[in-house]
C-alpha positions as CSV (number, residue, x, y, z in Angstrom):
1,X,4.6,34.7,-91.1
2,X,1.3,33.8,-92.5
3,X,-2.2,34.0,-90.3
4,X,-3.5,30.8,-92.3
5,X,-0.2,28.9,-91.2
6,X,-0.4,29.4,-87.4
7,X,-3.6,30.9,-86.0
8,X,-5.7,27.8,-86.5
9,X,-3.0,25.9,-84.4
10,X,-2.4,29.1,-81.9
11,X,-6.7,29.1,-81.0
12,X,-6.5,25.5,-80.4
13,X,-3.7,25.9,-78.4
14,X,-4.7,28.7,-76.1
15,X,-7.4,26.5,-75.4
16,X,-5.4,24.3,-73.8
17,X,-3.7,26.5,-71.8
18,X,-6.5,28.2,-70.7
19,X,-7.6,24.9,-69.4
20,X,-4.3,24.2,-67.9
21,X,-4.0,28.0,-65.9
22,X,-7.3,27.7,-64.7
23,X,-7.6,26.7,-60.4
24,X,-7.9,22.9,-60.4
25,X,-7.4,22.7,-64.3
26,X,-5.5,19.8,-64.7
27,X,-6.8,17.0,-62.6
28,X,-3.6,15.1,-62.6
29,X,-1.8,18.1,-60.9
30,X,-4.7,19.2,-58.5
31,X,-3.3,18.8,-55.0
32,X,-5.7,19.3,-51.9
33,X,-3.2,21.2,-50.0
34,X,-2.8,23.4,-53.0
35,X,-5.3,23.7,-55.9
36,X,-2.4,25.5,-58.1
37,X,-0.5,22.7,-57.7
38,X,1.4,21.9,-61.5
39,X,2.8,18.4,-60.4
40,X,1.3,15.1,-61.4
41,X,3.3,14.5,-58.2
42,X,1.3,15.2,-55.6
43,X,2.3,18.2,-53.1
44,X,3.4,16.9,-49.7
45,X,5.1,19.8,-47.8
46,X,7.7,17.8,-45.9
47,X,9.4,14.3,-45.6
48,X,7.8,12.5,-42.6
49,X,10.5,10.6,-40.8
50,X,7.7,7.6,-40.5
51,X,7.8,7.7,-44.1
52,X,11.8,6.8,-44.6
53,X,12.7,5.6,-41.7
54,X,12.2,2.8,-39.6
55,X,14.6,3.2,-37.0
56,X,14.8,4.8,-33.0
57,X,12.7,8.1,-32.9
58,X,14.0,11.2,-33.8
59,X,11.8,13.7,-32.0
60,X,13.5,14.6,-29.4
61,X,16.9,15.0,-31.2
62,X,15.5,18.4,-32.8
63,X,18.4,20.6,-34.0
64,X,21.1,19.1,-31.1
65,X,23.0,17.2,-34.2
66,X,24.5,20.8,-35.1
67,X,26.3,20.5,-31.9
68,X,28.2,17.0,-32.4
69,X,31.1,18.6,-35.2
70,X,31.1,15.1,-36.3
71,X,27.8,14.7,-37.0
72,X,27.1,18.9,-38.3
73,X,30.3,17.9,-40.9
74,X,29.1,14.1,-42.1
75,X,25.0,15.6,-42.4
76,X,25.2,18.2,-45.0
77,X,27.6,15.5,-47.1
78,X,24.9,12.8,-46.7
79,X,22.1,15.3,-47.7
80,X,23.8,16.6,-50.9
81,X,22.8,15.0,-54.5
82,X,26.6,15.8,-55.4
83,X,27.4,12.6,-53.1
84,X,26.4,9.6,-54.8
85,X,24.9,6.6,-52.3
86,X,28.0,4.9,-52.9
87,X,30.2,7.7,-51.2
88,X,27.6,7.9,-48.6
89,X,27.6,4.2,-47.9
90,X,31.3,4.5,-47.0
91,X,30.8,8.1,-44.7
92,X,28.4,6.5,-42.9
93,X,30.4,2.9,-42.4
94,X,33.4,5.6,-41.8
95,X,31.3,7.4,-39.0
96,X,30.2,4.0,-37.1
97,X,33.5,2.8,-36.9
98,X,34.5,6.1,-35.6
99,X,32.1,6.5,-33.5
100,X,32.7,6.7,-29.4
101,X,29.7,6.5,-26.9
102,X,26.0,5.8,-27.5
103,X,26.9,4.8,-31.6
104,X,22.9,4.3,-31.9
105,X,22.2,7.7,-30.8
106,X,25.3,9.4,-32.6
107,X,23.7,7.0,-36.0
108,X,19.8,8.0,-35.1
109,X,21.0,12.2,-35.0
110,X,23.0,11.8,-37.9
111,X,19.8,10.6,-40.1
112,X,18.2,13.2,-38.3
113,X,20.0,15.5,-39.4
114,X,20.4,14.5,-42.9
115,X,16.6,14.4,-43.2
116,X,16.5,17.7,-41.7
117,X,18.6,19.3,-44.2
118,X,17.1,17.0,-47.6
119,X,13.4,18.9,-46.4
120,X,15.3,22.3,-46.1
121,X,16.4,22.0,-49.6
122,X,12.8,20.5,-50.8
123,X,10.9,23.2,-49.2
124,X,13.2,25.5,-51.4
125,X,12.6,23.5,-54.3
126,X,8.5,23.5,-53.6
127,X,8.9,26.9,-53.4
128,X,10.3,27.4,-56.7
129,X,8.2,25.4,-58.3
130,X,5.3,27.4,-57.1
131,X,6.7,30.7,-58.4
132,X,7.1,28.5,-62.2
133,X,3.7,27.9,-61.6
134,X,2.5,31.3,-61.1
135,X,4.8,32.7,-63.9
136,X,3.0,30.2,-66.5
137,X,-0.3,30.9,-65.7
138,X,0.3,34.5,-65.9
139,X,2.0,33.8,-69.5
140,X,-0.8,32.0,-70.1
141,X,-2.8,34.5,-69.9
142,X,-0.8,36.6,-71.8
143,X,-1.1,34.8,-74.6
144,X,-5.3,34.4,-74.1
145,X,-5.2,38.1,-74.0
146,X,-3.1,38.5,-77.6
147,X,-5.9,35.7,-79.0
148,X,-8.5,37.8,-77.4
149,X,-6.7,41.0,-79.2
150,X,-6.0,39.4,-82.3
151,X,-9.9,38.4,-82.9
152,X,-10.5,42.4,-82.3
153,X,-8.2,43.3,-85.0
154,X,-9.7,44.1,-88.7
155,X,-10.2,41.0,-90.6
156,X,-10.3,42.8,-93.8
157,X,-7.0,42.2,-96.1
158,X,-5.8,46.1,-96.0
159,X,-2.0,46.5,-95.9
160,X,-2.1,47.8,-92.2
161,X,-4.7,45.1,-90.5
162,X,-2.6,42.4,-92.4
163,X,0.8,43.6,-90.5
164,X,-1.1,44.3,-86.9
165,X,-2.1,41.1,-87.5
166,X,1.2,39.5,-88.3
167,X,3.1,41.6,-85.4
168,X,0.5,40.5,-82.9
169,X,1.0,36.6,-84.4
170,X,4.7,37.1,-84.2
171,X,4.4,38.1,-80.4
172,X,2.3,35.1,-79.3
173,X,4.6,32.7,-81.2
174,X,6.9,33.4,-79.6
175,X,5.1,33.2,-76.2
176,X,3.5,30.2,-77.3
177,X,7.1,29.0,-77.5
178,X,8.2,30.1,-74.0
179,X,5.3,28.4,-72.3
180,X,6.4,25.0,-74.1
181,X,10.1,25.3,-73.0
182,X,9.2,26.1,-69.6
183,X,6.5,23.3,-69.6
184,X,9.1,20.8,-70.7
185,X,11.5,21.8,-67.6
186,X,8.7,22.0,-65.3
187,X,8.5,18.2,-65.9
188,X,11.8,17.8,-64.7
189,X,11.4,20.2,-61.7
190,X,8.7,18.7,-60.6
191,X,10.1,15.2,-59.8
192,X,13.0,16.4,-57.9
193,X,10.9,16.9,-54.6
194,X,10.8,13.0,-54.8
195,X,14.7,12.5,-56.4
196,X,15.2,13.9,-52.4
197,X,12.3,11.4,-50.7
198,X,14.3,8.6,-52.2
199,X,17.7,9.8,-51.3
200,X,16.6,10.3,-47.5
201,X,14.9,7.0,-47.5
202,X,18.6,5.1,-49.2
203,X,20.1,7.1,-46.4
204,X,18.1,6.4,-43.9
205,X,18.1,2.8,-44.6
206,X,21.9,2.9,-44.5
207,X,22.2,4.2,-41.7
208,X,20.0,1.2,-40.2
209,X,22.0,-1.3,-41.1
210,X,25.0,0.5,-38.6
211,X,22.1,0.0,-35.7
212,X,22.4,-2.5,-33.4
C-alpha cells in the first residue's frame, strides 16, 4: 500500500467523520430528545395511538387484550412484518365475523394490542440503533486517533518509518472500511422504526373499517 495513494483521501475523510461523531454533528440526524441521534428520521420514542388511529379510545383497555385468547393469538400475527397486509386483511375480516359480544370492543383491544406489541418491537429496534450509534462514534474515533498517530510517525523515507507507516495505513483502511459498511446498514436500520408506524397505521385503519 502506498502513503501517496490513500492518506490524502484517509485526512479528508477523518474529517468527515469527525464531523459526523461529534454531539449534534449532523444536523439532519440531531433529534431534541436525543442529540446522538444518527437518523435523518427523527427519534420519536413510541407510536401514539392519536397518530394511527382514529377509532374508540384505547386507554383503558391497557394490557386486558392478553386475556381474550382470541385476541392474545390474532395480536402478535397482526404485529409481525412476516404477515403481509394482505394476510392481515383476512385475520382481521376472519376475527369480526367470529366475533361474539361487544365486536367494537373485541376490534378496538385487538388494535390495541397490535399497537402495543409493533412499539415493543420499535423500542427494541431504537435501542439498537443507539448501541450502532455509539459503536461508530467510538470507531470513529479510532480512526482520528490512527490519523493523529500516523502524523507523529517519522516522515523521513528510512526503511522502518516507511513500514510503521504503512502498517498504521493498513489498520485504518481497513477501519475506514468498517465505518462505511456499517454506515450503509445504518441507512437501512434507521427507517424501520417507521416501516412499523406504517404497518400499525394499515392495521389500524383495517381494523376500522370492521367498526360499526
Amino acid at each position: 500500500m502506498k502513503r501517496s495513494a490513500i492518506e490524502p483521501f484517509l485526512k479528508g475523510w477523518i474529517l468527515g467523520c469527525a464531523i459526523l461523531a461529534a454531539p449534534g454533528g449532523s444536523s439532519d440526524a440531531a433529534s431534541p430528545i436525543d442529540p446522538d441521534w444518527p437518523c435523518v428520521q427523527p427519534k420519536v420514542p413510541q407510536i401514539s395511538a392519536g397518530q394511527v388511529w382514529n377509532g374508540p379510545p384505547i386507554d383503558e383497555v391497557g394490557e386486558t387484550w392478553r386475556d381474550d385468547p382470541a385476541i392474545s393469538d390474532l395480536a402478535p400475527k397482526l404485529a409481525a412484518r412476516r404477515t403481509t397486509l394482505d394476510e392481515a386483511k383476512t385475520l382481521i375480516a376472519q376475527f369480526a365475523e367470529a366475533g361474539q359480544g361487544d365486536k367494537n370492543k373485541q376490534l378496538t383491544a385487538l388494535f390495541a394490542g397490535t399497537l402495543s406489541l409493533i412499539n415493543s418491537e420499535r423500542a427494541s429496534i431504537i435501542a439498537g440503533i443507539g448501541r450502532y450509534a455509539k459503536r461508530q462514534k467510538a470507531l470513529s474515533k479510532k480512526i482520528a486517533d490512527e490519523m493523529a498517530e500516523l502524523g507523529r510517525l517519522p516522515q523521513d523515507d528510512s526503511a522502518d518509518s516507511v513500514s510503521q507507516r504503512e502498517d498504521l495505513l493498513e489498520v485504518q483502511a481497513w477501519d475506514v472500511r468498517i465505518f462505511q459498511e456499517r454506515e450503509k446498514s445504518l441507512r437501512y436500520v434507521c427507517e424501520q422504526p417507521v416501516v412499523l408506524e406504517q404497518r400499525a397505521f394499515a392495521i389500524g385503519r383495517e381494523i376500522l373499517t370492521h367498526i360499526e
